[in-house]
N, C-alpha and C positions, 0 to 999 in steps of 0.2 A: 635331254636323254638321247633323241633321235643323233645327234649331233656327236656324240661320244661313240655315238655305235657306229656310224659312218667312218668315223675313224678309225675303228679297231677292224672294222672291214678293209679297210685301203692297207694297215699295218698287218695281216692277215694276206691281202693279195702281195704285199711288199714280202714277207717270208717266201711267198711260194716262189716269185722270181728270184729273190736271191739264193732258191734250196737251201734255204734254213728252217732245221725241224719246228716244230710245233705242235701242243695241243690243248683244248679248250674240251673244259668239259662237266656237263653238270650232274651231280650224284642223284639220286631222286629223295626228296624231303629237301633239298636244298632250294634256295631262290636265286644265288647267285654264280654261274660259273667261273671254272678258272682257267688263267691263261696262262699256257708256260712255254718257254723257246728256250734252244739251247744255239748259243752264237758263236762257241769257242770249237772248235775242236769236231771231230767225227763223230758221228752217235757209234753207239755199240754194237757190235753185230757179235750173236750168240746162235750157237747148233745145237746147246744139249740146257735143254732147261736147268737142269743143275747149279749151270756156269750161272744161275739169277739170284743162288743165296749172297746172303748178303750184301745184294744190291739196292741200290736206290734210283728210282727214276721213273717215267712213263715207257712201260711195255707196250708192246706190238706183237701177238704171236700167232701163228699161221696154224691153219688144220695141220699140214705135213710140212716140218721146218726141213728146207732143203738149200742147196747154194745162189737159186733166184727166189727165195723166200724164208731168208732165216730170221731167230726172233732177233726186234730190234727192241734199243733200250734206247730214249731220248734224257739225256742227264743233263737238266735244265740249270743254265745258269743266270737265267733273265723270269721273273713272274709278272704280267701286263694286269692292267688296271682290271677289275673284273669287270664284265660285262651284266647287263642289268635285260633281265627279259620279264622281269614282274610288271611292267606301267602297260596297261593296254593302252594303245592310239586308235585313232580312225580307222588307220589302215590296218592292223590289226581285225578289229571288229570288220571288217569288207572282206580280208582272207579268211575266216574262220566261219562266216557266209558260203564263201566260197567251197569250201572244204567240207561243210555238213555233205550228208551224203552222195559226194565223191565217192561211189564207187562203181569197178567199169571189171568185174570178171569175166575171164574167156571160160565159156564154162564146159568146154570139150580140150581133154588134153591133146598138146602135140603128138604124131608120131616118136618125137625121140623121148618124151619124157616116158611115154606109154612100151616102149619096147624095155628101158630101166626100166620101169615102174612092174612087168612081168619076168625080167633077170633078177629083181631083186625077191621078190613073191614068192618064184619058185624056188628061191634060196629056203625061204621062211616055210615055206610047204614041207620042204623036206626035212626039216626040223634041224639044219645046218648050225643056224642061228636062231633067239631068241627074240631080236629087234634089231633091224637094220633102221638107219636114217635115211632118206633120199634127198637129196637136194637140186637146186637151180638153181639158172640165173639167166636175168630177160637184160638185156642191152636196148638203151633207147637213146638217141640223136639229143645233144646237148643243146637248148636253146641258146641264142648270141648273151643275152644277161643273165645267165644262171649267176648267184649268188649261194656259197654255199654257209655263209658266215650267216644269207636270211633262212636259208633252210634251219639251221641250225637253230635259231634262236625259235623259227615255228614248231620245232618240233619240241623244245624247252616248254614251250607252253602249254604244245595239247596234249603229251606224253608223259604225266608231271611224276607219273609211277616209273619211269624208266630210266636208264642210266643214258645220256646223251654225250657223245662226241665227234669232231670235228677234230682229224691230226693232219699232218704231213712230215713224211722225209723221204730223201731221194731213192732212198730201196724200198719204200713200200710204195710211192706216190698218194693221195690226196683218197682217203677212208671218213665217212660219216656214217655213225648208225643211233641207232636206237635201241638199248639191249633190254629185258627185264631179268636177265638172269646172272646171278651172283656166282662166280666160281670159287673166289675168295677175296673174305673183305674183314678189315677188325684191327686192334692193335691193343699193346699191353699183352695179358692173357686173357684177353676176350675175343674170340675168333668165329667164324661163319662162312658156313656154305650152304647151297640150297640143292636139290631136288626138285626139276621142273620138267614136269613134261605134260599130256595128253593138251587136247587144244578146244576148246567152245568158244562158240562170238559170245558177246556179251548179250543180255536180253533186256534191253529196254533199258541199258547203260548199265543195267546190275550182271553182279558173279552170277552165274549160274548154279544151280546148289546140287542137281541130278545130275549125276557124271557114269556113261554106260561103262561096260566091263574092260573093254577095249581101251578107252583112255582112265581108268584107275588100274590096270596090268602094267601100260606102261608104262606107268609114273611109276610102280611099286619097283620095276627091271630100276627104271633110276637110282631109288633110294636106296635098296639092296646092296649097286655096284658103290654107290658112296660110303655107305657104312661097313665094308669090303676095303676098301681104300685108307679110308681113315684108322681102321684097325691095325692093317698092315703098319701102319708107322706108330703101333699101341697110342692111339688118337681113340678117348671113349667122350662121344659127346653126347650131349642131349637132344631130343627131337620134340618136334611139335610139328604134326600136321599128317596125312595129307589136308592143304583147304586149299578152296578157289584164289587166285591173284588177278590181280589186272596185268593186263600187256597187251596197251594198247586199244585197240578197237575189241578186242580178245581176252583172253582168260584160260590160264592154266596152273594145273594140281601141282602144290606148291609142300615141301618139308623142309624146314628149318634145323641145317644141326649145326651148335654153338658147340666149343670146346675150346679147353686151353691150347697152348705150345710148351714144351718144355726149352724151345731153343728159339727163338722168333729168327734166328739167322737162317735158316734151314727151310724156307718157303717156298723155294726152287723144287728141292724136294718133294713138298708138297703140292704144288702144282703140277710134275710129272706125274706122280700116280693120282691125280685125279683127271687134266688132259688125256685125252679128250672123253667126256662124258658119255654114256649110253643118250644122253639126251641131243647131239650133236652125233655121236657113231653107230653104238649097238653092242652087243653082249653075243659070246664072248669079245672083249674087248680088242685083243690084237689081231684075232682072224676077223673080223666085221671091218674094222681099220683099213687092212690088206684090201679086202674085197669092195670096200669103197672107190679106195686107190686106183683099182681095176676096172671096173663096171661103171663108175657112177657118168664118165666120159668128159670131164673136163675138171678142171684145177681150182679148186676153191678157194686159196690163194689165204688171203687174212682172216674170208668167212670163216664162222664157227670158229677159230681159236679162239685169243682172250685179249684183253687189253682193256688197261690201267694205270693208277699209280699200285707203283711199291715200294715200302717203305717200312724195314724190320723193326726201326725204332721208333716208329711216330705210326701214320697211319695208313692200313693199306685199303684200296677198296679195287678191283679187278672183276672184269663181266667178260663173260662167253661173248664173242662180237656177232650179233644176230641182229636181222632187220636191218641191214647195213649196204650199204651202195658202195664201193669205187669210182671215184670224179677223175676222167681223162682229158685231152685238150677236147677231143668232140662225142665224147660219149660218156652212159652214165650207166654201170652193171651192176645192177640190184639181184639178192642173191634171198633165196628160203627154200627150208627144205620142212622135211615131216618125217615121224615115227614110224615103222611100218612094223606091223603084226604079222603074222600069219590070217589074221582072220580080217585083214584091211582092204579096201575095194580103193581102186582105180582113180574113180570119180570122185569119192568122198578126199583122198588125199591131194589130187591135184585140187582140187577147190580151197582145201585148207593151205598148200601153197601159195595160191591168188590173192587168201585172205592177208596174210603174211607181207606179200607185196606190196597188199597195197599199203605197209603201215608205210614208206617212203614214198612210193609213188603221187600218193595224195600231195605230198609236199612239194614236190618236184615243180609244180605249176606257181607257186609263190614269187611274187614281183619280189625285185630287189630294194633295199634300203634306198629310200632314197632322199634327194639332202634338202 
């Protein structure tokens, strides 16, 4: 086992030197990921989500798609052996030792997150907006044997509720995350998105069941903008929830809406008016967008868009890219943001951003495969 993974490791550092796309990735309920490259030809580069109906392939798509970050489409012409993360080893059991309570929060926010953090407040005070998002991102020095192929498979294991991937290609460079949130996923005429937002740790590894007003508001802005959304294109689906989920070390208020397509070519579509979510931007949708743009003080690049496979005629499953890093030659930018109210305090959000971080950071310290 160890011995096949070594391989798909060295075949995974060989794509990156050769700038050949790639992505591995494992669904959650799944045990085995999958690999795909495309070795022919250019990936696709796309400006208007539109241009994604009737497309087939592994997406990439950026909070704000612009000409140093437009959506990419990876149309795979090679699928690699699958990769096996179910068999625990030694080493295994020695990291996951390792890894129990890892955790290391700054619990005083920076200056710059705290001058946003009162630009965005005073938006919300003034009743501008209904929920802004706020986000970041912490950059940390790459150690010499970073392995992102072990990251990838550690976090397959202790993340088993999440959507896990590991991609590369030459316009986006080298993305890992960890998502729990479905933007859309289904095939046939059976189709799904979710509603995810307010944030609790977990307690004592369980959901938590008492959720205050503050994170069931926010969840409810979520579900409203989606059932909003899905009408627009007369989409009447079904709901179930709000209820507790895992993600992660965390847990958040979670609704389910299932419905058909009358076209499954037309996904692109569908993906523009629900891109980007109140759960990722804020309400009203395009002025919250703008005022991110402006204020938030730096480029979020892949964070929070979405990425997946898609696929009209077989099966599609696509996640909001959250809890996600960027791999450089010597550095590694982990990125989380949070919900903000009107009625949201300073401290309690910055903390919920640390919590956030640390779902990759924990990982970060993980030896590499070795042979």
């Amino acid at each position: 086992m160890i011995d096949e993974e070594i391989s798909n490791l060295t075949t995974i550092d060989a794509f990156i030197q050769r700038k050949q796309p790639f992505a591995v990735y494992r669904i959650p309920g799944e045990k085995v990921p999958r690999l795909l490259t495309q070795a022919e030809g250019a990936v696709r580069l796309i400006y208007d989500l539109k241009e994604l109906n009737g497309q087939r392939g592994f997406v990439i798509a950026p909070f704000q798609v612009s000409e140093s970050c437009p959506v990419v489409l990876i149309q795979p012409d090679q699928w690699g052996q699958p990769l096996s993360v179910d068999d625990d080893t030694e080493e295994d059991r020695k990291v996951a030792l390792r890894l129990q309570g890892q955790e290391s929060f700054l619990t005083s926010s920076t200056e710059e997150y705290a001058a946003c953090f009162h630009t965005f407040i005073n938006a919300l005070r003034d009743r501008t907006f209904d929920k802004l998002v706020l986000s970041r991102h912490l950059t940390v020095d790459k150690v010499a044997d970073f392995s992102p192929l072990s990251i990838f498979r550690a976090a397959c294991k202790r993340y088993i509720h999440s959507y896990i991937y590991l991609c590369y290609t030459p316009q986006t460079g080298i993305w890992l995350g960890s998502t729990p949130e479905i933007i859309l996923s289904g095939e046939e005429d059976e189709w799904h998105t979710v509603a995810l937002a307010g944030t609790q740790p977990l307690q004592d590894g369980r959901l938590p069941q008492v959720w205050d007003e503050k994170n069931r508001k926010e969840q409810d802005y979520v579900a409203s903008y989606i059932r909003r959304q899905l009408l627009s294109l007369d989409i009447h689906a079904t709901e179930n929830g709000p209820y507790p989920a895992y993600a992660g070390a965390l847990s958040h208020l979670k609704t389910d809406f299932r419905f058909a397509l009358k076209d499954n070519k037309g996904l692109g579509d569908l993906l523009k008016v629900l891109h980007p979510t109140p759960a990722v931007c804020g309400l009203p949708k395009e002025e919250a967008y703008q005022f991110i743009l402006q204020n938030e003080g730096y480029d979020r690049r892949y964070y929070s868009g979405f990425i997946g496979w898609l696929d009209p005629e077989g099966r599609t499953d696509i996640y909001v890219n959250l809890r996600c890093m960027h791999i450089e030659d010597k550095q590694l930018t982990l990125y989380a943001g949070g919900g903000l109210l009107a009625s949201s305090e300073l401290n309690d959000e910055w903390l919920e951003t640390e919590k956030k971080l640390q779902t990759i950071k924990r990982l970060i310290a993980v030896p590499p495969l070795k042979s």
